[in-house]
N, C-alpha and C positions, 0 to 999 in steps of 0.2 A: 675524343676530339672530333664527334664527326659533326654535321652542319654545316651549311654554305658560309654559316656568320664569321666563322676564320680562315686567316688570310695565311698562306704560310709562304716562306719564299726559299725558293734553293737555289745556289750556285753549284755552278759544274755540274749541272742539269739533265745535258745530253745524250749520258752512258752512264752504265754503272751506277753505283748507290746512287746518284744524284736523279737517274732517269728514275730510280724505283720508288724514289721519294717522292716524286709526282706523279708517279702513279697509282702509290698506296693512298697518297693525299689526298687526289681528288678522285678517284674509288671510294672516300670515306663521305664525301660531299664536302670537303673545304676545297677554296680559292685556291689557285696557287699561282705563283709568279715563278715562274721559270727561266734561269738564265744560264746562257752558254756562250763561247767566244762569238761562234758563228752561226747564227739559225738557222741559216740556209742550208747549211752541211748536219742538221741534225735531223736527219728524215723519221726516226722513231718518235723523237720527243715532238716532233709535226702533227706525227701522225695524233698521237695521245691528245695533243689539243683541239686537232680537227673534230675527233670522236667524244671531246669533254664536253657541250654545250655548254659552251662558255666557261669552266671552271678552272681552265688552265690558260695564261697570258702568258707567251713565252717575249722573251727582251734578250737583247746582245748585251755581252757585257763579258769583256778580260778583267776578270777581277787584279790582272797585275798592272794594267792603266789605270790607276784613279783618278785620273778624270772621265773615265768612263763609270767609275761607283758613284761617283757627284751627280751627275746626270742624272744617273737612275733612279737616285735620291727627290734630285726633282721633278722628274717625270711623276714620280709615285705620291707627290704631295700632295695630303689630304687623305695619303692611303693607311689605315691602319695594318697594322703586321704580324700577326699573334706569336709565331713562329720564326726566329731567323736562321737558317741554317748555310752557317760558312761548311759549302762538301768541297769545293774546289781544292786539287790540288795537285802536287807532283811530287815525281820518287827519281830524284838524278843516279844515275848510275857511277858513282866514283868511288873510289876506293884508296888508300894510303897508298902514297907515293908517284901516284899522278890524280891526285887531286884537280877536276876541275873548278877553278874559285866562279869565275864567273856562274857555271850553273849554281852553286854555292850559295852566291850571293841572288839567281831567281830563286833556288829553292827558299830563302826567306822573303822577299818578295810575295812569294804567293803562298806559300804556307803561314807564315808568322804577319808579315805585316799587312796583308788583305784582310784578315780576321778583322782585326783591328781597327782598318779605316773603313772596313764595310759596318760597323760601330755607332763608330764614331758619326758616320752619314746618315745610318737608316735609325739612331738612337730612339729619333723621337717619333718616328713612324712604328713601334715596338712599344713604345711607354703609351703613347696613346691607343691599346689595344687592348684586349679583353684578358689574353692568357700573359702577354709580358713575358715570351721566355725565348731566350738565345743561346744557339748551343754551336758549336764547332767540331768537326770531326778531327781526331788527333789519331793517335797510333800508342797502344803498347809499346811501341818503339823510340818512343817519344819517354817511356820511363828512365828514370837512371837506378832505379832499386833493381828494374826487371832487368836493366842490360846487365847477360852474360856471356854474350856473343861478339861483342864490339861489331865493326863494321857498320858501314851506310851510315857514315859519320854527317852527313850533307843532310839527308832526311832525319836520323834521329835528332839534331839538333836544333833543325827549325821545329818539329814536334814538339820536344823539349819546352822551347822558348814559347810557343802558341800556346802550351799549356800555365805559365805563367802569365801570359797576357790574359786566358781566363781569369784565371784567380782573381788576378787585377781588378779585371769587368764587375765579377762577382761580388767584389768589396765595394767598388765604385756606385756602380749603380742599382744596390740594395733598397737607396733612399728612394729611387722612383720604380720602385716594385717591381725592377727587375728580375728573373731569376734565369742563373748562368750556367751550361754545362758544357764538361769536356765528354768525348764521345772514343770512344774505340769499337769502332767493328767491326771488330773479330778478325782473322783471316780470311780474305772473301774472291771470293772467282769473279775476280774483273780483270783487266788488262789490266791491272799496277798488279793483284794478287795473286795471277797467275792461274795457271789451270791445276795447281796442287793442292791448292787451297783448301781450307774444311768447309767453308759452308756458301752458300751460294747468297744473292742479294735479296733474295726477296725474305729467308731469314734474319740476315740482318736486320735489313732497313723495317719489318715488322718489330723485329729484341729492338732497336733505336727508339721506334716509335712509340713504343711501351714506357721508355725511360725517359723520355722527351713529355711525356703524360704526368709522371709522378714528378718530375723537377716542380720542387717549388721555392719559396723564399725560406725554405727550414733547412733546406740541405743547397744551398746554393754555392756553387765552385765545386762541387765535386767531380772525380775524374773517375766515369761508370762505362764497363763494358755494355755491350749490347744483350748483354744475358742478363744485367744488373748486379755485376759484382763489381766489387770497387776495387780500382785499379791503384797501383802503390804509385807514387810521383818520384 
């Protein structure tokens, strides 16, 4: 996937898997569009584009305002999009018996229903592009075969549900040559994975990008770790 001629675009840009996606991206020589709440407060992911000659645009953007995905949507028109990758996301800390609902209800907000409207907006900025492929990051945790732990009922469930609004994608828009994946990876040392973690981002987000390569319209919907094993739903 390397060449200036694609376009790839990330949410939740500014740290972690998101920052290392723009930076494997355009280390590879494609475009990338980079977006985070606040730009201003993202001095690394700055930095990354100041040193890109041109290959990194970075854009504000809370993917839990949609009217700020609309926007973006139209600022980027006329943009082709080879790549869409929903990283944006959050891990509520709640637990049985003091359940908070309101984080609850952001954790679907920005886990399950930004995927979707970020879609839904940038659809035909992706159809009109050379590679056609949309992927979201989801979570092992997000399986119901894998869970045998219960807990972080808040996160597993919007993961859960992101993962059938894949599916969805995947079936929906086969007809315009899209191809859809769900992403897990891995356990990874960022601030959501902690400093226990097994493997660090720039493993990942290389096993991502690998797998982000091979999606194509034969195996489209599928739910693939970042080593390429497939993950049970």
């Amino acid at each position: 996937m390397n060449g200036p001629t694609y376009q790839v675009l990330v949410t939740g840009a500014n740290r972690g898997l998101g920052l290392e996606f723009v930076r494997q991206y355009a280390s590879a020589g494609c475009h990338v569009i980079a977006c985070c709440r606040d730009p201003l407060k993202a001095t690394e992911l700055n930095r990354l584009a100041t040193d890109s000659a041109g290959k990194i645009a970075v854009h504000a953007l809370d993917v839990s305002e949609f009217s700020q995905i609309e926007r973006l949507a139209s600022e980027l028109n006329g943009q082709a999009i080879d790549v869409l990758i929903n990283n944006a996301g959050v891990y509520p800390r709640s637990s049985f018996g003091s359940i908070d609902y309101a984080e609850w209800h952001k954790a679907f907000l920005i886990n399950t229903m930004a995927p979707m409207r970020m879609v839904e907006c940038l659809v035909d900025h992706v159809a009109a592009s050379r590679l056609r492929k949309i992927v979201t990051l989801s979570s092992k945790m997000g399986s119901i075969t894998d869970n045998d732990s219960g807990s972080s009922a808040l996160y597993r469930t919007s993961k859960a549900a992101v993962n059938m609004v894949m599916k969805n994608l995947a079936i929906e828009l086969k007809s315009r040559g899209i191809a859809v994946g769900t992403l897990h990876p891995g356990w990874v040392k960022t601030d959501m994975g902690g400093a226990n973690a097994l493997i660090d981002v720039q493993q990942s987000v290389a096993g991502m990008r690998t797998v982000i390569e091979r999606i194509s319209l034969d195996d489209t919907g599928r739910f693939i770790a970042f080593d390429g094993q497939e993950v049970p739903w």
